[in-house]
N, C-alpha and C positions, 0 to 999 in steps of 0.2 A: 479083918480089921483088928481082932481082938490078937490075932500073933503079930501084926506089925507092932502095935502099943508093947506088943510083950519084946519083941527086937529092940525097940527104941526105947527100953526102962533098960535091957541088960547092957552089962561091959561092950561087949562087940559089936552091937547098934550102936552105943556113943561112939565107938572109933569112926562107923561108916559115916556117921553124922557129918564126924569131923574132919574126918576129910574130903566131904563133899564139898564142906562149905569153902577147905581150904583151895580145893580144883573152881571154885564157883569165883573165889576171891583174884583168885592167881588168872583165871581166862579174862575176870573184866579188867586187872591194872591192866594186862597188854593191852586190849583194847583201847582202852585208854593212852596209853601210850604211844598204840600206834595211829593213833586221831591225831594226838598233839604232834608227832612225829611231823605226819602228809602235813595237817597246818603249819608246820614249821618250814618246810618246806616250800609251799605257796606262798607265804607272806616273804620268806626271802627271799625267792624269784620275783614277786613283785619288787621288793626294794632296790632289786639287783636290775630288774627294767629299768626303775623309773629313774636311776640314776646316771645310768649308760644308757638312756633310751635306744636298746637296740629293736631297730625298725626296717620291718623290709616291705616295699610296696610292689602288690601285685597285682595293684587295678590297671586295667588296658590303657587309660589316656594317662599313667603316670599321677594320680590327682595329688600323693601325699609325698613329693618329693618336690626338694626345689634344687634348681635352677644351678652348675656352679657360679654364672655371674651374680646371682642373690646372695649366697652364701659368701664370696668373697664382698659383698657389699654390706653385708650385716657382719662380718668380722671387724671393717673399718668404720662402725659406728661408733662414735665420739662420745654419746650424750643418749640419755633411757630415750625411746621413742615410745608412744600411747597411741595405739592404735584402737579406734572403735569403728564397730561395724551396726550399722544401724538399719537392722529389716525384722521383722514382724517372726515372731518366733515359730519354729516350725515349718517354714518357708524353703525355697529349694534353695536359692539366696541365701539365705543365711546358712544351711547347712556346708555348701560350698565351701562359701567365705571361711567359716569354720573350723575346717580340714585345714583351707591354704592357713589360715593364722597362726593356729595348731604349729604349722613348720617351723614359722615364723620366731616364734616363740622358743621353741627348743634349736634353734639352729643359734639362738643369741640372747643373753641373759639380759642384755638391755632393752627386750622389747618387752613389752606389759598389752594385753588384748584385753578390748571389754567387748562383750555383746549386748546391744542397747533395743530394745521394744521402742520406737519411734510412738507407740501408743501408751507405750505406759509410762515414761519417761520423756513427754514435750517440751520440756526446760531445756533440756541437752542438744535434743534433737534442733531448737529454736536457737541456741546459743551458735551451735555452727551448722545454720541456715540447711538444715534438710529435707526435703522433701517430697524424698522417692525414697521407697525401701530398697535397701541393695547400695546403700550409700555406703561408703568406707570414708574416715577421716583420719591420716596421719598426723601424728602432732610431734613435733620435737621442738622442745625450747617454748618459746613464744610461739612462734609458728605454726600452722598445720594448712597441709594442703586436702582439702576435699574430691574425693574421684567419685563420679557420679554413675550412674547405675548403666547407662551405655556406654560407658567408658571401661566397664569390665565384663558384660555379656551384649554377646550379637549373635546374632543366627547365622546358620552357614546353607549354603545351598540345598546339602541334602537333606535339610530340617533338623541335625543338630544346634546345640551352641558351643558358641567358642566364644572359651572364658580367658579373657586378657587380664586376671587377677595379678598376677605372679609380675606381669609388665608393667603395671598402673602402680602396682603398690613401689614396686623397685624404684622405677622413676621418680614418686615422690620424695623415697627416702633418698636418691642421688642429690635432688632437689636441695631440698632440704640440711640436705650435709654439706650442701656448698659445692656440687660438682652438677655441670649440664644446667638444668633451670634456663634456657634457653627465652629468649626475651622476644615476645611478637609485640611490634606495635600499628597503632590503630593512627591512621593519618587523621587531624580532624581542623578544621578550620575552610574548609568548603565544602559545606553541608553534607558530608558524610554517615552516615550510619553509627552509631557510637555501640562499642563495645559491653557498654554498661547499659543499654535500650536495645535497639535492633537487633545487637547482636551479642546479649548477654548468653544464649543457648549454648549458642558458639563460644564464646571466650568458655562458659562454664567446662565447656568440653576440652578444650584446650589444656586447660589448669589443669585436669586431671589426667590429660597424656603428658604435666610438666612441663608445662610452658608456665610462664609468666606475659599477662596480657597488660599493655601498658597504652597510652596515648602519646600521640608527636603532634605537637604544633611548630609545624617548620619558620614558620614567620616570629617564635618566639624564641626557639632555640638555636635559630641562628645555624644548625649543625647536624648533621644523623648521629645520632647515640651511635658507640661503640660497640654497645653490647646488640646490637639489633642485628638478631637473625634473619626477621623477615616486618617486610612494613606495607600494611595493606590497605589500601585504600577503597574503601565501598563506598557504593555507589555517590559520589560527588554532584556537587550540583552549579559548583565555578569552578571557575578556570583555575590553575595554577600561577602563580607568578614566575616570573625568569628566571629569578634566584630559586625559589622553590623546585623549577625543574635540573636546575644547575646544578642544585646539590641530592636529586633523587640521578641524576644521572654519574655524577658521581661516584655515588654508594653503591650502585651497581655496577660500575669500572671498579671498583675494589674489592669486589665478589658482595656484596647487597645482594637479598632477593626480594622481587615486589608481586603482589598479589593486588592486582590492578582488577576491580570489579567496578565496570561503565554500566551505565543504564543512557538505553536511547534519549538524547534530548532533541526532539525536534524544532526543527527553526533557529538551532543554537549552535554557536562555535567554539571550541575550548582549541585556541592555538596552542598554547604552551602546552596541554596534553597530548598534541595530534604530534606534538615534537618530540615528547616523551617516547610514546608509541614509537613515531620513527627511528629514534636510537634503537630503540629495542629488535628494528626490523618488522614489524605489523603497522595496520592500520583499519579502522573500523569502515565498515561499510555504513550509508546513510539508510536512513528505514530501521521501522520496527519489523522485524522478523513474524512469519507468518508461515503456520506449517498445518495445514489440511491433512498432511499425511501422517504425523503422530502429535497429539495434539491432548491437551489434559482436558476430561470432562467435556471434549466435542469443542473446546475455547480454542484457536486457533492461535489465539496470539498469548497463549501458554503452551509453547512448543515443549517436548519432549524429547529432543534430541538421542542417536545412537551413540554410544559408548565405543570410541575406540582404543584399543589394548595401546595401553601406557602404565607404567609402573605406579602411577596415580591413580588411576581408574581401574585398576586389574581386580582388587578385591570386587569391585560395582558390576565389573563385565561379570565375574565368578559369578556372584549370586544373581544375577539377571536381574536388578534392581533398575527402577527409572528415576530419572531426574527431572524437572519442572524446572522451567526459566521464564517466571512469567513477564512480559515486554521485555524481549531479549532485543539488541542488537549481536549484528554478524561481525565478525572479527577475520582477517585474510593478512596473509606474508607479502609484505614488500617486497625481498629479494626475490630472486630467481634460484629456481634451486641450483643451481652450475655457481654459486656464490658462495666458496666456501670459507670467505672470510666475516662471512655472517651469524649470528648465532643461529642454528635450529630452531624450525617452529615443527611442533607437531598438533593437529590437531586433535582436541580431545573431545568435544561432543558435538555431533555433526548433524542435520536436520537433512528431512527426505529431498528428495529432487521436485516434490511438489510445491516446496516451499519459495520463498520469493522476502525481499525487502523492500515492505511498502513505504513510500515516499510521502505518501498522503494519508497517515493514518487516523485524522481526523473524520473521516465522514462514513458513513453508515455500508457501505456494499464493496467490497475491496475485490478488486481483479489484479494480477499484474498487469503492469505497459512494460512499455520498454525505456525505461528511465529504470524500472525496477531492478536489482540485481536479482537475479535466478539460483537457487537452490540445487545442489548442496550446501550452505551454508554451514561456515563451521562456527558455534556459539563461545567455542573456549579453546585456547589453545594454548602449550608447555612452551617454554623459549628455554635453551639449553646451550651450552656451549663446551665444547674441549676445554682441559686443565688439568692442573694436578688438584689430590683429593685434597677435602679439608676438612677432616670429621669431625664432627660433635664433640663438645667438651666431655669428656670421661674420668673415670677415676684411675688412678695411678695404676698399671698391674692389669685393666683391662684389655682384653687382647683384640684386636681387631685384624679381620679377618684379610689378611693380608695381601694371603699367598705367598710369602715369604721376600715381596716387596716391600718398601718403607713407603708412606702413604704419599711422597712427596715426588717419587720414583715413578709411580702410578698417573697415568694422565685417562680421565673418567669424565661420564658426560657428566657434568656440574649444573643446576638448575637454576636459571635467571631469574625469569618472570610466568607469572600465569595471570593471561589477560581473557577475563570473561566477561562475555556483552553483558551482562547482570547482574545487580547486585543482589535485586530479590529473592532468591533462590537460599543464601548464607541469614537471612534474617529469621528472626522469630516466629514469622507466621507461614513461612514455609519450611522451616527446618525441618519437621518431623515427615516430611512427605517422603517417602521410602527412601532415596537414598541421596536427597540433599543434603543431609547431614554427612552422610560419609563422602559426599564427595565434597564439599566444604573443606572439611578437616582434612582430609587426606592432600590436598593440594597446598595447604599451608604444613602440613609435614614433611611431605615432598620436596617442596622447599627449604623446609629448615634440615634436610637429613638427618629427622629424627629417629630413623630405624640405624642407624650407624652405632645410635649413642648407650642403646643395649638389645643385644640380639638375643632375644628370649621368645623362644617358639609359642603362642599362646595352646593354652590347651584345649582340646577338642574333642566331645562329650560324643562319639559317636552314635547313631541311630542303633541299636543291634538290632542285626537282622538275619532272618533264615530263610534258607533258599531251599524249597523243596520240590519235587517233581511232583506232576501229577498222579502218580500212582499212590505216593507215600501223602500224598493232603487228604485220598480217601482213605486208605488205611487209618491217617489219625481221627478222621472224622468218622470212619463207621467204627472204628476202637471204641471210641468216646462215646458217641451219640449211642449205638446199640449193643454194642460188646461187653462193655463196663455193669450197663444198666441187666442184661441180658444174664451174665454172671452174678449176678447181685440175688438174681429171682430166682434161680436155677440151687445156688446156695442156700437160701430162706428154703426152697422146698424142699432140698434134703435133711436140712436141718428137722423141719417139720413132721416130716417123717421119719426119720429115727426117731424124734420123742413123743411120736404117734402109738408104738410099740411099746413104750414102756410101762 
């Protein structure tokens, strides 16, 4: 100690001093330096992302990429769009929605996203009528259209979902911009089911595949709107007038499509509709339908009809979903099939052979006779005819899938009418019964050919799954279960013992 003091008082100790401190000074500016350096470089790679958001997506269902017909539809946006999504924070739903917004957003300067807690924010939530998490609300202008929560996730057969985000939102904003908006209306003035009661589910649902749901009073306006894609009439409870069928037949000589929902009326005649029907080529059978052989909750006379493959029904056959039609009437082809200046009838949901339409469904113990018509009875059926195409209102620049024909070139089955015995089945208190609802909507879209009007594949969140043999499930399970645990104790005892020794 006493010769270091003595180094550090002489000449030659102050140099070491000195230049220790100077090697001490000099090693921490680099340091320094070279912090500030890498941060300099981090923060301008961020700046240099977020301004070029350069992104590359390399999740299996594509989730952070859109669409080229969204992007060219959010290049021709006119006017800011405000998009909120309204589901409960931390939710799979919202995370989702999130991502797709996220594209939304950087693919165009005029969109603006909020993410809205329906719980913590009920003013908002109340002002544009929400109430399911998973709700999205577009807004441009004055305007916004609401897409509701099965209107962007469904299940898929193999216990996936498929998220129809990127389709719902697109079509509003087509909506909204003044292109497609596609107009259904609701026949009302013989006791039909009203769009804004019965059948608000519905209509709800519609609006957010972009539709516009409206009402016709044929006896007031004299005339079928122009704009009417499709005009549906549930379940009625009078007749038609002669002008009213004069002018639905009409509408449908000028390509009109009608979604005719009968409900059995016993003891009761509607000429003017039995005339309608016959233009179209069908005609109802008498009786209420009765099916022993698939049948809801053991009720017989809530048949559950089979699902036959029609571009209508194709998703409902996929997912092996049923349908309920409770007090159905049967629906059958007039023509013969050698009649081919008839339009097509196909049937779409068809009841067992056990089944029957009883004549008498008034009284307590039902048998067939022989007045009864016998089963298979078909509950719904497509009416379709030859033509040339006639697609969907679209935006300028959108391509449709041609084939390198012009769509006028093109002669396609074109869809007339969909005539089903019931109207119950499309109402609010049967809606949600598994796949009433899809098959509902999907028949008035079918009708309107609204898959024409943007073909955008939905995305689909596959199951991941792994396929292993039986040799390698025990490997991982005696790995895991003894292997793991077996090494663990094996290690602890060597350990134990080396510092046993010390």
């Amino acid at each position: 100690m006493g010769a270091s003091r003595e180094q550090a008082g002489s000449p030659g100790g102050a140099r070491l001093t000195t230049a220790g401190a100077r090697f001490r000074f000099v090693r921490g500016t680099n340091a320094a330096l070279f912090t500030l350096f890498v941060a300099g470089i981090i923060v301008l790679a961020n700046v240099v992302l977020a301004r070029f958001a350069l992104r590359a997506d390399f999740s299996p269902d594509r989730r952070f990429q859109l669409s080229p017909q969204t992007r060219e539809v959010l290049e021709g946006l006119k006017e800011p769009v405000r998009i909120y999504t309204f589901a409960f924070e931390g939710s799979d739903e919202a995370e989702r929605l999130d991502d797709l917004l996220r594209e939304y957003r950087l693919a165009s300067s005029k969109v603006r996203t909020s993410m809205v807690d329906p719980e913590k924010e009920p003013t908002l939530a109340q002002q544009y009528d929400v109430r399911v998490s998973g709700t999205v609300v577009v807004e441009m202008g004055k305007n916004h259209r609401k897409i509701e929560f099965f209107n962007l996730f469904s299940p898929t057969p193999d216990g996936g979902t498929e998220f129809r985000g990127e389709q719902a939102i697109t079509r509003a904003l087509l909506e909204l911009g003044g292109y497609g908006g596609q107009v259904v209306y609701f026949l009302e003035g013989h006791g039909e089911g009203s769009p804004y009661d019965d059948y608000s589910e519905l209509r709800s649902y519609l609006e957010g595949e972009g539709f516009t749901v409206k009402t016709l009073n044929l006896a007031l306006e004299n005339r079928t709107p122009e704009d009417a894609r499709v005009i549906v009439m549930g379940g009625p409870r009078n007749d038609l007038v002669a002008r009213e069928r004069e002018m639905l037949e009409a509408y449908v000589k000028a390509g009109g499509r009608l979604a005719l929902w009968l409900d059995p009326l016993p003891g009761r005649q509607l000429p003017e509709m039995d005339k309608l029907l016959a233009s179209l080529g069908v005609e109802l059978v008498p009786g209420v339908v009765v099916d022993p052989g698939r049948a809801a909750f053991g009720d017989a006379f809530s048949p559950v009809p089979e699902l036959r493959w029609h571009e209508s029904t194709r998703p409902l056959v996929q997912a092996n979903v049923g349908v309920v039609l409770p007090g159905a009437q049967a629906v059958r082809a007039r023509q013969s099939a050698d009649d081919a200046s008839q339009p097509r009838v196909s049937p779409l949901l068809v009841t067992t052979d056990r089944a029957w339409a009883e004549s008498r469904p008034q009284g307590r113990q039902w048998e067939p006779d022989d007045q009864d018509a016998k089963g298979p009875l078909d509950l719904a059926v497509a009416i379709e005819r030859e033509g040339p195409a006639t697609p969907a209102t679209a935006p300028a620049g959108t391509e449709m899938e041609a084939g390198g024909e012009t769509a006028e070139q093109q002669a396609v089955s074109q869809p007339v009418a969909v005539v089903v015995g019931n109207s119950t089945f499309a109402r609010n208190a049967s809606f949600a019964f598994q796949g009433n609802r899809d098959i509902a909507a999907n028949l008035v879209t079918w009708l309107a050919g609204q898959s024409e009007m943007v073909t955008i594949r939905p995305a689909t969140a596959p199951v991941p799954r792994v396929l292993l043999t039986s040799r390698q499930a025990a490997g991982i399970f005696y790995g895991t279960a003894l292997g793991m645990p077996l090494l663990l104790m094996v290690t602890g005892f060597v350990v134990w013992w080396r510092r046993r020794g010390l």
